[in-house]
C-alpha angles and dihedrals in degrees: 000000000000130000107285115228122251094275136072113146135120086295105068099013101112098052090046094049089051091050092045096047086050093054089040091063097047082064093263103140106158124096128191105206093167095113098051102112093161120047135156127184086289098082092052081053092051094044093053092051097049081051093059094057099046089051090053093061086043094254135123133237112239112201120191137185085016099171134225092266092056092045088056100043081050092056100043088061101045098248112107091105092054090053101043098253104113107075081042100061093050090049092056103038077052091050092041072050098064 
């Protein structure tokens, strides 16, 4: 899949979900998601989603670059370890540690 852009909120979410479901089913199950600056629930949505299809051809979503922002939104709803983020973001608050 390729880089998203900087944007993935309730604006562009829709567009963004069909082209990622589409990749999804061609086997492509690696986002980049290192250039999104400006995110709103939606991309949780979008990611989920993304998630689910991959599921259902056995596969995982690997999600790389997720920022701060997403992590959080992740976390407020509960999702981070659906989406992988989970074990990520401890690695990195015990690296920041050191």
């Amino acid at each position: 899949m390729p880089a998203l852009g900087s944007s993935l909120t309730n604006r562009n979410a829709a567009t963004v979900l069909r082209d990622g479901l589409s990749r999804v089913q061609q086997g492509d199950v690696t986002v980049d998601c290192s250039a999104l600056s400006q995110v709103d629930s939606s991309a949780v949505a979008v990611l989920l989603a993304w998630q689910r299809a991959a599921a259902q051809r056995g596969q995982s979503l690997a999600i790389a670059g997720a920022s701060p922002q997403l992590r959080s939104l992740a976390s407020l709803y509960g999702v981070e370890g659906l989406l992988g983020l989970a074990a990520a973001t401890r690695s990195e608050e015990h690296t920041s540690e050191l």
